[in-house]
C-alpha positions as CSV (number, residue, x, y, z in Angstrom):
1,X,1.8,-19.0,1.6
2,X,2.0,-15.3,0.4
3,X,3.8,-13.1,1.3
4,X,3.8,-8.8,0.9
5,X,6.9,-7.2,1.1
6,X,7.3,-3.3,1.2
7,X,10.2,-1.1,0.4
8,X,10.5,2.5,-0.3
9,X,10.0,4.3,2.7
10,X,12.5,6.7,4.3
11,X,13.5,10.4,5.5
12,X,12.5,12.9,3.4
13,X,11.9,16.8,3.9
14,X,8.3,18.8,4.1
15,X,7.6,18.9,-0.4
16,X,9.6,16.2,-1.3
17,X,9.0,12.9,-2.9
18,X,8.8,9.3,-2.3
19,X,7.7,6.2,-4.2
20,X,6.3,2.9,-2.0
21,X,6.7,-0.4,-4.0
22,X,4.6,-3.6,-2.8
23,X,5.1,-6.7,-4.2
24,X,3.3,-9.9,-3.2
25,X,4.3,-13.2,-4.3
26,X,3.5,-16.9,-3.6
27,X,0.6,-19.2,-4.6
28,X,-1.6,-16.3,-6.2
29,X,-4.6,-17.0,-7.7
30,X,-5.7,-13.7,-8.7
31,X,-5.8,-10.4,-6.6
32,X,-8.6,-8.7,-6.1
33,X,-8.4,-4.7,-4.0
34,X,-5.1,-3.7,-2.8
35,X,-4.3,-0.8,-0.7
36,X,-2.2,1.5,1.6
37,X,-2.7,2.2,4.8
38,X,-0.8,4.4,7.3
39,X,-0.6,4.0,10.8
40,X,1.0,7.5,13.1
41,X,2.3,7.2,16.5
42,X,-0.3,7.2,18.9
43,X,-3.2,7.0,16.2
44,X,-4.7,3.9,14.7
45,X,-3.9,2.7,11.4
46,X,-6.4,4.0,8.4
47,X,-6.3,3.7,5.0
48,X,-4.6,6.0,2.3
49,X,-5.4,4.7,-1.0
50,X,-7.2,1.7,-2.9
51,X,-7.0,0.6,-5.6
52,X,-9.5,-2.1,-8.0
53,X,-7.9,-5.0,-10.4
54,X,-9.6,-2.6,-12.8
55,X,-7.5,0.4,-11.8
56,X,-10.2,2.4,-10.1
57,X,-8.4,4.1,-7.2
58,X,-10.0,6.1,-4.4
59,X,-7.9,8.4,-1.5
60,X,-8.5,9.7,1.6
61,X,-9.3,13.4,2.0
62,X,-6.0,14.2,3.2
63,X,-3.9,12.9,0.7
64,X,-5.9,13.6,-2.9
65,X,-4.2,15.6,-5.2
66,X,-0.4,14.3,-3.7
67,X,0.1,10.5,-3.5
68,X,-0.9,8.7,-6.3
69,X,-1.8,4.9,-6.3
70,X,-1.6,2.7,-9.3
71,X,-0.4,-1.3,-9.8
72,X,1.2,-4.1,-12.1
73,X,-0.9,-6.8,-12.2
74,X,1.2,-8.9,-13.9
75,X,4.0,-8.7,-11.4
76,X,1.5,-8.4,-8.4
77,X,2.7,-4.8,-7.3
78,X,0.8,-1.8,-5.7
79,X,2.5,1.4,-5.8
80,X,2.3,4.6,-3.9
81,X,3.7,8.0,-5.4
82,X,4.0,10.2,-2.8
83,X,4.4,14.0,-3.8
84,X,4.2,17.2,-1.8
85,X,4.7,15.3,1.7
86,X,4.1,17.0,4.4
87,X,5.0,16.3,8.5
88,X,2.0,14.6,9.2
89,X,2.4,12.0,6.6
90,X,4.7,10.9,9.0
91,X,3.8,6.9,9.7
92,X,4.3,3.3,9.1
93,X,2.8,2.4,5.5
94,X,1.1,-0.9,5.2
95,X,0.2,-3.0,2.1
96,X,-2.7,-4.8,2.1
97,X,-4.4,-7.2,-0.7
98,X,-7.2,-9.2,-1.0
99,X,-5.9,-12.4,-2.6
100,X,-6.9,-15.1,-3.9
101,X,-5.4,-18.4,-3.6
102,X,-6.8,-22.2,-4.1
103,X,-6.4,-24.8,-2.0
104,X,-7.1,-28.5,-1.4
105,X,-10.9,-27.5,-0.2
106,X,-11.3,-24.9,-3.3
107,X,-11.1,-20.5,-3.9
108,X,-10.1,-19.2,-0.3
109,X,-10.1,-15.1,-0.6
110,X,-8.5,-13.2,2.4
111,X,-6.6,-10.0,3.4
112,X,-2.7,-10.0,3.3
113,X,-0.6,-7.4,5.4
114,X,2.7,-6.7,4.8
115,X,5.3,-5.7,7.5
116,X,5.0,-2.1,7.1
117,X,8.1,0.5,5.6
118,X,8.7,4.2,7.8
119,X,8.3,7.0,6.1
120,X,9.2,10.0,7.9
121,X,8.7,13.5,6.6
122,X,11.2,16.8,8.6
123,X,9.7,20.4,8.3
């Protein structure tokens, strides 16, 4: 079993800061990707930020130059700085990593979700 579990979210007002933590534990293997996604009310849920085991990160459009991703490989954790926020960054924030685990019937590689933390942003 593994497990992600996110904490971090919160209120915050328009230009302030937060910092997402994501930490994944169980019988890992090795992690490959991992990511944030954010999901709005009444929109669908789209990603934010990826990041490589190598530490090459990419952002969406809307978020470059203000959230920051980056990760601890050794303790399994994806971050997300978050700077400059701004209403519409208003959503849930989902983890999501593509782990690695093995089993009885050898390497099984799938996507893990974790349960999502609210961040809310006030103008």
């Amino acid at each position: 079993q593994v497990q992600l579990v996110e904490s971090g979210g919160g209120l915050v007002q328009a230009g302030g800061s937060l910092r997402l933590s994501c930490a994944a534990s169980g019988s890992i293997f090795s992690i490959n990707d991992m990511a944030w996604y954010r999901q709005a009310p009444g929109k669908l849920r789209g990603p934010v930020a990826t990041i490589t085991s190598g530490g090459s990160a990419n952002y969406a459009n809307s978020v470059k130059g203000r959230f920051t991703i980056s990760r601890d490989n050794a303790k399994n954790t994806v971050y997300l700085q978050m700077n400059s926020l701004k209403p519409e960054d208003t959503a849930v924030y989902y983890c999501n990593a593509e782990v690695v685990t093995m089993t009885e019937k050898g390497r099984d590689e799938r996507d893990y979700w974790g349960q999502g933390t609210r961040v809310t942003v006030s103008s």
